[in-house]
Structure formats: C-alpha cells, structure tokens
C-alpha positions, -999 to 999 in steps of 0.1 A, spaced: -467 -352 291 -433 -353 275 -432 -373 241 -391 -378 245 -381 -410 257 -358 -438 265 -355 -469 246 -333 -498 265 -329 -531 244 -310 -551 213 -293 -544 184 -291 -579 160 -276 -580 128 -276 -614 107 -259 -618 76 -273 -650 54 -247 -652 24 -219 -664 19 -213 -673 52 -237 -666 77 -225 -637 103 -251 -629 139 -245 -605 160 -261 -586 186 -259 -563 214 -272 -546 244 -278 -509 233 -300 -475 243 -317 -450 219 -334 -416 228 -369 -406 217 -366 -366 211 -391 -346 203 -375 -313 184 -398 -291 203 -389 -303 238 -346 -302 235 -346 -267 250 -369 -276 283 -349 -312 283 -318 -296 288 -327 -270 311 -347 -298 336 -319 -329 331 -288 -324 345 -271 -356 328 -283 -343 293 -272 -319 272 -286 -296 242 -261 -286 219 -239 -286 243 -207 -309 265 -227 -328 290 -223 -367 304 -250 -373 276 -259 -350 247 -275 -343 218 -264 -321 185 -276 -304 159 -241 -309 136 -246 -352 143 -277 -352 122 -290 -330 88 -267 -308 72 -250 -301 103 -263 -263 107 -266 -256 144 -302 -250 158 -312 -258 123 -322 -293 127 -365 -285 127 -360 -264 94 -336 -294 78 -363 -322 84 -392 -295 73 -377 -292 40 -373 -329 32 -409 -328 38 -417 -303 20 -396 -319 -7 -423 -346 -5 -454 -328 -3 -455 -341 32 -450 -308 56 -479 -295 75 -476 -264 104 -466 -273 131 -461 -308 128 -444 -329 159 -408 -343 151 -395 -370 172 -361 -387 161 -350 -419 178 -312 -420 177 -278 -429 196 -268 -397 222 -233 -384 223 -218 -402 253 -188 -387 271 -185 -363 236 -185 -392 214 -212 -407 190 -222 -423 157 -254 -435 147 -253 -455 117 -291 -448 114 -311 -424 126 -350 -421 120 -372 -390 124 -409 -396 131 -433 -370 120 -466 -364 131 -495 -344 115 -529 -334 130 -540 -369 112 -514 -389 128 -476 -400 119 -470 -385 82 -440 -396 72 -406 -418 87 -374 -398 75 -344 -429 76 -310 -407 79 -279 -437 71 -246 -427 81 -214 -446 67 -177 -443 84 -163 -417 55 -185 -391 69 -212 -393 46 -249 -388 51 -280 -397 30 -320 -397 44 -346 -412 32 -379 -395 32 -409 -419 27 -450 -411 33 -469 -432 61 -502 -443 52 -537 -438 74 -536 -478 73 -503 -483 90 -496 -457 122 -492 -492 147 -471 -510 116 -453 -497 95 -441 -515 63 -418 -492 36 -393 -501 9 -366 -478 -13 -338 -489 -37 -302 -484 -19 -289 -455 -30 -259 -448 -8 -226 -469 1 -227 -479 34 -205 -512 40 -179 -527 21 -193 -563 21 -227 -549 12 -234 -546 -22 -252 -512 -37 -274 -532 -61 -298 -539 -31 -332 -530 -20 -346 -520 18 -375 -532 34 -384 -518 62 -410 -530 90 -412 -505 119 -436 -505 149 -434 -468 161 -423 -456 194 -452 -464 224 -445 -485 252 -425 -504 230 -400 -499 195 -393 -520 167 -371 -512 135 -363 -543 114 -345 -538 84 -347 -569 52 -318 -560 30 -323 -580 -6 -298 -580 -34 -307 -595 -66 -300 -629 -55 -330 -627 -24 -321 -617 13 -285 -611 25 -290 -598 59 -315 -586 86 -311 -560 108 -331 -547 139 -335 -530 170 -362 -534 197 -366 -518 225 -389 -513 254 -397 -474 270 -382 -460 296 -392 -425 315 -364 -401 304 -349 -385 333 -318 -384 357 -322 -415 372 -330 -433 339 -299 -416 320 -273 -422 345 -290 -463 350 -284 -465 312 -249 -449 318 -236 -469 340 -250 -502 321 -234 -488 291 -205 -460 295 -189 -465 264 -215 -476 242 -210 -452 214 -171 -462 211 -180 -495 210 -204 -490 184 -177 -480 160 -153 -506 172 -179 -532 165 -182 -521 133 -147 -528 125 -142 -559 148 -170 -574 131 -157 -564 94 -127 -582 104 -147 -613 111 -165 -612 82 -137 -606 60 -118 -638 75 -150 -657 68 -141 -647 29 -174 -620 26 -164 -605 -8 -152 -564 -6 -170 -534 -25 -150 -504 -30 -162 -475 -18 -182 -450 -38 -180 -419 -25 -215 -400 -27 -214 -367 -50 -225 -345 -24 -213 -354 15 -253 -348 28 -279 -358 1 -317 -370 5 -340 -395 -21 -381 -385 -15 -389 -424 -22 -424 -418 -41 -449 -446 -49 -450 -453 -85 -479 -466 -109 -463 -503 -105 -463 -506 -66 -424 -500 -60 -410 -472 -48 -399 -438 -70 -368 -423 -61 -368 -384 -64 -328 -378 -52 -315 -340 -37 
C-alpha cells in the first residue's frame, strides 16, 4: 500500500494586530514518501520525478538543492539531532510544481522510525530565495497530536516581526491533515495560520481532478502573497526590513531545555 498521498482542502491565515487581516483559500498538497518517487513517476503519467511533467516534484525545491540528494539532506538534519535511525520512512507534505512553477512557503518532512513518527522537519521558505528547516523530536505521547514550539530564527515577512515564537499543533497525515501554526511576538498572538485537509488516493484521475480545480495554483500562491502584502500595508501593518540570513540554506535542531522551552542548536 502506497504511503504518498493527496491532500485537497484550505489554507487560512489570520492576522490579529494592528488591524485584523483573514484570508483563506482553496489549495492541494502531496504526501511523498522519499522511497516511492521513483515507482510514482514511472506508474503516474500526470506526475513527474525530477523531471518536466503537468505536475512534478524536485529535488533542487527543497534541502540544499543537490539533485537525488534530498533522502541524504533530511538524514543529516537528523542525525544532527540524534534522531536518525536505518532506514527510517520520510514522507514530506508539500506544494508540487504545476506547469514548471512552484513555491512552498513551508514544507514539512515527516519521519518515521520502527517506534513510530520520530521527528517533524518544518522547511520555511521566504521570497529572497532563502531556506531555513527546523528539526524538532516527536514524543511516544503525541504520534495522533502533535504539539512543538521553536524561537523564530529566520525572516520570513516584512510585516512579521523576528522577535516571535512558533507554536505548532499538527495532526499527522491519515485520512485526514492538520498544520496550525500560533505565531506570538512579545506582545501575545499576532497571527494564525493553518492548513487542513482531507486524503485523497494519489493517481491520474486524482491529479488531473485537482488540476483542473486548481491549474494555476502555485502562481497564485505567490501572487497572493503580494496581493495580500499590499492589503495589509494599506491597512498601516508596520514594515521590517529584511535580514538576509548568513548562509542561503541553514537549519536550527530545536532541543528541549532544562526549563521546558525549546534549545536552539543552529547549522
């Protein structure tokens, strides 16, 4: 039985200060296990592996880029963590190219152990081509919910501020997928984010359905982002210049510490 999915269902966003800001749209997300790209793109004639197809997925989107060396790039982050165990099963739920074209402003690699789900790997994109992952340990107590934290430590919107702190409640990829995202600043919460989703059985029929509902869903993904600055910006959210990160691909093992935050161990 093939672990790779698809994921039909909303994207919301909601801003609470200075001026509230909702939005939300109709999106899909594949479910990939590493281990299976090879067969899926061999068997699916609508998806691609590494290579130009009506939907695709790459290597060079996600990690350091390195082509075929996307397994090795997540094995390292968890061996950075004392997290990697042989052959453990990586699945990462993400945005495909569409028609060439994507960019997935977060990306999140679920990997599984011969105990269960080991560890969630969050990979945050920005729109200056910069790249960060966050690599943080899943407890035996929380395979069906997930609840993680980690300091912000990488710029991702101009009308975010990087003083802030994630916390992240995610109910893993079954019939079903939830990723909601509390960003705090020191001042309390300034904005939610989430996706949920329900499963769908990835093949032609599936892919082209989602196709057709959404054929330029990854363009418009990017000119939301930018429509929605706009709107934001006429509402009067204040602007935070960019900081550009020192190296264009970095990662932060997020450790617990003695006091019951989160550690931050930066590569």
């Amino acid at each position: 039985m093939s672990h790779s999915a698809l994921f039909a269902g909303k994207v919301m966003h909601m801003r609470y200060r200075p001026k509230r800001h909702r939005l939300q749209y109709s999106v899909f997300s594949l479910l990939l296990d590493l281990d299976e790209l090879p067969s899926l793109d061999k068997k699916l004639r609508l998806f691609g592996y590494n290579r130009r197809a009506l939907i695709s997925f790459h290597d060079k989107d996600h990690g350091d880029g390195q082509p075929n060396g996307l397994r090795n790039w997540v094995e390292i982050r968890l061996d950075e963590a004392g997290l990697l165990e042989p052959g453990m099963q990586i699945r990462v739920l993400c945005y495909p190219r569409i028609l060439g074209y994507v960019f997935n402003p977060l990306t999140l690699y679920f990997c599984h152990g011969k105990n269960g789900l080991r560890a969630v790997l969050y990979e945050v994109c920005n729109t200056f081509g910069e790249r960060h992952t966050y690599t943080i340990a899943v407890g035996a107590s929380q395979q069906e919910s997930i609840r993680q934290s980690c300091a912000k430590d990488f710029y991702v919107s101009p009308f975010v501020p990087m003083n802030c702190h994630y916390n992240f409640h995610i109910e893993p990829p079954g019939e079903s997928v939830l990723v909601r995202i509390d960003e705090e600043d020191p001042d309390g919460m300034l904005l939610v984010a989430s996706f949920a989703a329900n499963r769908q059985e990835l093949n032609n029929r599936t892919l082209l359905s989602a196709f057709v509902r959404h054929p330029f869903m990854t363009l418009k993904i990017t000119a939301g982002i930018y429509w929605e600055a706009l709107l934001l910006w006429r509402k009067g959210a204040p602007i935070y210049r960019h900081i550009a990160a020192t190296n264009r691909v970095a990662s932060t093992v997020v450790r617990p510490s003695s006091a019951g935050n989160q550690a931050h161990d930066p590569r």
